[in-house]
C-alpha positions as CSV (number, residue, x, y, z in Angstrom):
1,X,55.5,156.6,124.8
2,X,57.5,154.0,123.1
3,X,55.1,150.9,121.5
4,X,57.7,147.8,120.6
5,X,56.8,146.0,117.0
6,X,55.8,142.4,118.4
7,X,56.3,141.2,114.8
8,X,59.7,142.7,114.7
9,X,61.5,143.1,118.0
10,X,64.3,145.1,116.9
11,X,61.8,147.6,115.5
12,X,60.8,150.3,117.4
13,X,57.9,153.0,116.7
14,X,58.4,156.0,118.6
15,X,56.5,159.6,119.3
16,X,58.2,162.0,116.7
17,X,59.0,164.3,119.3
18,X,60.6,161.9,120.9
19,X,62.3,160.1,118.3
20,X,64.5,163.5,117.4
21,X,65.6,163.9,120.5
22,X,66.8,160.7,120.5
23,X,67.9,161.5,117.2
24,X,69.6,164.4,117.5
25,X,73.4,163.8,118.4
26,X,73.8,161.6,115.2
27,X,70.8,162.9,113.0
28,X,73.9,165.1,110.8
29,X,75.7,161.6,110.4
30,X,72.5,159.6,109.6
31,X,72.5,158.4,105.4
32,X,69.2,159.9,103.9
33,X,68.9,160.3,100.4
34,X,65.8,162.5,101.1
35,X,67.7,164.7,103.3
36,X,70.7,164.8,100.6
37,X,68.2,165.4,97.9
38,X,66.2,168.2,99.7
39,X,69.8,169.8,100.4
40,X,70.4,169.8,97.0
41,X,67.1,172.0,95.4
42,X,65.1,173.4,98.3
43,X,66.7,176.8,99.0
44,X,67.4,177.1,94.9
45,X,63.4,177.2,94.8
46,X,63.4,179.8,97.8
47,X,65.6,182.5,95.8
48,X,66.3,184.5,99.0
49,X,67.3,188.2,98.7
50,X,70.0,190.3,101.0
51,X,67.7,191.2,103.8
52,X,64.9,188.9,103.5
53,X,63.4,187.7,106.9
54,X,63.5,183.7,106.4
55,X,61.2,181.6,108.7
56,X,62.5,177.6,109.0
57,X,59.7,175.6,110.1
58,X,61.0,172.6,111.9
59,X,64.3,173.8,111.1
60,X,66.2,170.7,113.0
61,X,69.8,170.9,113.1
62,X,69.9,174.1,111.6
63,X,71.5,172.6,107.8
64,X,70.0,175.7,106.2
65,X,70.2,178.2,108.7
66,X,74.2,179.3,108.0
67,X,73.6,178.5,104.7
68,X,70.9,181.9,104.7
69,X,72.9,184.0,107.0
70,X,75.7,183.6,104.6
71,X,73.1,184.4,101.5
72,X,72.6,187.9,103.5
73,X,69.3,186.7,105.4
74,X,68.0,186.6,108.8
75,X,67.2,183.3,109.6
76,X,64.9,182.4,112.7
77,X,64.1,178.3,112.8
78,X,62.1,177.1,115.1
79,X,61.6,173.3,115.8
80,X,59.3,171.2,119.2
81,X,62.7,169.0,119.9
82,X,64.6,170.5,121.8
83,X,67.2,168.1,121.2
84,X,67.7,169.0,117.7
85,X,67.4,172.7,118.5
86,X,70.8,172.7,121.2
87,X,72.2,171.1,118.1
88,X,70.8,173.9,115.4
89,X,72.8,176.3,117.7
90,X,76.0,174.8,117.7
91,X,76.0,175.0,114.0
92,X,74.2,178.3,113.5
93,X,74.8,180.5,116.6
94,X,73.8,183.8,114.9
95,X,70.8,182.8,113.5
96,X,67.6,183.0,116.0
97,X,65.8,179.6,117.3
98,X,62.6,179.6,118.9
99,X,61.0,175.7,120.6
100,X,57.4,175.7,119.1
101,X,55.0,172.5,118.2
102,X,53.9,173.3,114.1
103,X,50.5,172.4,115.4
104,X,50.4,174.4,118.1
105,X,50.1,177.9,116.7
106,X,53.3,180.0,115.3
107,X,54.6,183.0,118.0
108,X,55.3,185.2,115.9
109,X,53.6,188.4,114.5
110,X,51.2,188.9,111.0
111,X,53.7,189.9,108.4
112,X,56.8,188.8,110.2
113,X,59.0,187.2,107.4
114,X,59.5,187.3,103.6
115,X,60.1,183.7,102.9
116,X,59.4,180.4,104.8
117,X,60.9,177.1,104.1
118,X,59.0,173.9,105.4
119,X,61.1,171.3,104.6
120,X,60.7,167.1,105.4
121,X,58.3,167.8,108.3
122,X,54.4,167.6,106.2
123,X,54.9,163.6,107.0
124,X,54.5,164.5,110.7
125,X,51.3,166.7,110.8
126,X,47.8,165.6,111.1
127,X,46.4,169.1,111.0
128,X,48.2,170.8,107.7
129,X,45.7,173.3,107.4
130,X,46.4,175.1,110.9
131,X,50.1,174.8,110.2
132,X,50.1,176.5,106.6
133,X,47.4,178.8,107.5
134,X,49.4,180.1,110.6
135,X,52.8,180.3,108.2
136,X,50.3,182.2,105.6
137,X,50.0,185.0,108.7
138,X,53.6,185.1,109.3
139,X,54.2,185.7,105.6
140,X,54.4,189.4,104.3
141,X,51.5,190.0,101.3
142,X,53.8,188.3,98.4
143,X,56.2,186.3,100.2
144,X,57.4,183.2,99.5
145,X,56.6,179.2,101.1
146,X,59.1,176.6,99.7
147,X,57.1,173.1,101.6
148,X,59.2,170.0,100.9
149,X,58.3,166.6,101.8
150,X,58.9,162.7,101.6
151,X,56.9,161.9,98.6
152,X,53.7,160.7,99.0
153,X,55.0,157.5,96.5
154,X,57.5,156.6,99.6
155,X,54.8,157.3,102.4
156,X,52.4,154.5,100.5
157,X,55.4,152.3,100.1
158,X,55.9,152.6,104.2
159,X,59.2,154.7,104.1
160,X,59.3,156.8,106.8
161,X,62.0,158.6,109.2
162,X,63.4,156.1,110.5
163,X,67.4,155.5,112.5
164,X,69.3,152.9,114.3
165,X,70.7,153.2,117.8
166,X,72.9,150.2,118.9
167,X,70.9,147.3,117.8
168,X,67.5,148.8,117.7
169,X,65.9,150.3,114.9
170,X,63.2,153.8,116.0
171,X,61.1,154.6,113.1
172,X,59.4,158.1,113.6
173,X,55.8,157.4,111.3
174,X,54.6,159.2,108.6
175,X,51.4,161.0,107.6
176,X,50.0,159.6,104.2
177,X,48.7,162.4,102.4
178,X,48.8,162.8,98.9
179,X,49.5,164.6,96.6
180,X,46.6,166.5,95.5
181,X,46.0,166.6,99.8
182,X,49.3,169.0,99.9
183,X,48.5,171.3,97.0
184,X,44.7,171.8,98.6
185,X,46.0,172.4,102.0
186,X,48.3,175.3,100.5
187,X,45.8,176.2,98.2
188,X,43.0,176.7,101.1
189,X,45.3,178.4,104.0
190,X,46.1,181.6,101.8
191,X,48.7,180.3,98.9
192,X,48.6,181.5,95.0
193,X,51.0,180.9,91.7
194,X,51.5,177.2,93.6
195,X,54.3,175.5,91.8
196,X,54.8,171.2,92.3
197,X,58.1,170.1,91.3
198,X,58.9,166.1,91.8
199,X,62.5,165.0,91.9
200,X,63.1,161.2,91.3
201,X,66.6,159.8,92.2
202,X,69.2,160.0,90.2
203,X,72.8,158.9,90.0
204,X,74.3,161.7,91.7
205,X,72.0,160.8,94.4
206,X,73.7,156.9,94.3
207,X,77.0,158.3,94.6
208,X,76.3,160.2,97.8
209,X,74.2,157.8,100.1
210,X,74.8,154.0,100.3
211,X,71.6,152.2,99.4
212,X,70.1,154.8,97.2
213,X,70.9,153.1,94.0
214,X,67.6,151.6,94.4
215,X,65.8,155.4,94.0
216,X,67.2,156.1,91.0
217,X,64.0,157.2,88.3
218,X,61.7,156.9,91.2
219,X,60.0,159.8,93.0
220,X,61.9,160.7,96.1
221,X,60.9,164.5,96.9
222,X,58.1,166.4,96.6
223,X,58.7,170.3,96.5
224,X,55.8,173.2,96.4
225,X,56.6,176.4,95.7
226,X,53.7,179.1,96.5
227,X,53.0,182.9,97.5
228,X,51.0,184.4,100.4
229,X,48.0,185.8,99.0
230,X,48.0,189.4,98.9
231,X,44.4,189.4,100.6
232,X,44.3,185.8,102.6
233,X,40.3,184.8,103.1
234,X,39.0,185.4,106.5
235,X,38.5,181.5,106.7
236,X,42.6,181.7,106.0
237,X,43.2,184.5,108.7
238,X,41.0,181.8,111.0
239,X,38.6,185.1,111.9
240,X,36.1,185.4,114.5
């Protein structure tokens, strides 16, 4: 369902879900300095091996997918638009994609996969907890979560995803956790040796996205680097 602004009538709010399919012909053209800034460090923080079994959670167009394959991994992404996902396999047709809601449970087995990358999608889940905690299963006994979002300082100023089609503007919402709301969420669903790095905007940043001269020394993303626990809680394995 699509809810027009009455204060702004160019401004749209749309259903996430939605909004990326939408999104998803022109989502690689779109200028994001968060995007550009998460392309620069999040798969440096993964350190994937030859071999390793790489789960993208909300993987969208697939920008890391080729990127693993061509590290020596076996990427699988999986994403709910399935917009974005047509796209993903265009650009990476060798790596497996799979249409799955984060909140919805993962399909895949206990154990699957030696790293998982979660990147830019926190802002859209109201249930965290279920969504780490089911990555936590997935995750071999040691392997390795990279979880990158907005950061929480842009979510309380009211950035959010957000793009422009014709002369309408569709902004996507955005969760406002904190923090400290992220690190306990990881913490609880099965996570050890968490890691927090924050990256502020920089000038290098300025010189690749119009606009983003105005981030520069702020906070623009929030990275977290964890393991799997090598025994998860049964509150963490969601037992019966």
């Amino acid at each position: 369902m699509i809810h027009v602004d009455n204060v702004t009538p160019r401004r749209v709010r749309i259903e996430p879900r939605a909004g990326y399919d939408l999104w998803a012909a022109s989502y690689d053209r779109t200028p994001n300095p968060v995007v550009a800034m998460d392309a620069r460090h999040a798969l440096g923080l993964l350190r994937v091996e030859r071999g390793d079994r790489v789960l993208d959670l909300g993987c969208g167009t697939g920008r890391y997918l080729t990127r693993l394959h061509e590290q020596g991994a076996y990427p699988v992404g999986t994403d709910f638009s399935l917009g974005i996902l047509r796209v993903a396999q265009r650009r990476a047709p060798r790596a497996g994609l799979v249409a799955g809601d984060l909140q919805r449970g993962l399909p895949f087995a206990e154990a699957r996969f030696d790293r998982a990358l979660c990147c830019l999608v926190g802002e859209h889940l109201s249930d965290l907890h279920s969504t780490l905690r089911d990555t936590a299963r997935a995750l071999r006994p040691g392997g390795r979560l990279v979880f990158t979002v907005y950061h929480p300082d842009l979510a309380a100023a009211g950035k959010e995803a957000n793009f422009t089609q014709g002369r309408v503007e569709y902004r996507l919402g955005a969760q406002c956790w904190s923090v400290a709301d992220y690190l306990d969420r990881i913490t609880d669903a099965g996570f050890s040796s968490v890691e927090t790095v924050e990256y502020p905007g920089d000038h290098e940043l300025a010189s690749q996205v119009a606009g983003a001269d105005r981030l520069v020394g702020a906070n623009v993303l929030l990275a977290v680097r964890a393991t799997r626990s090598t025994r998860m809680s049964c509150e963490a394995r969601a037992c019966r």
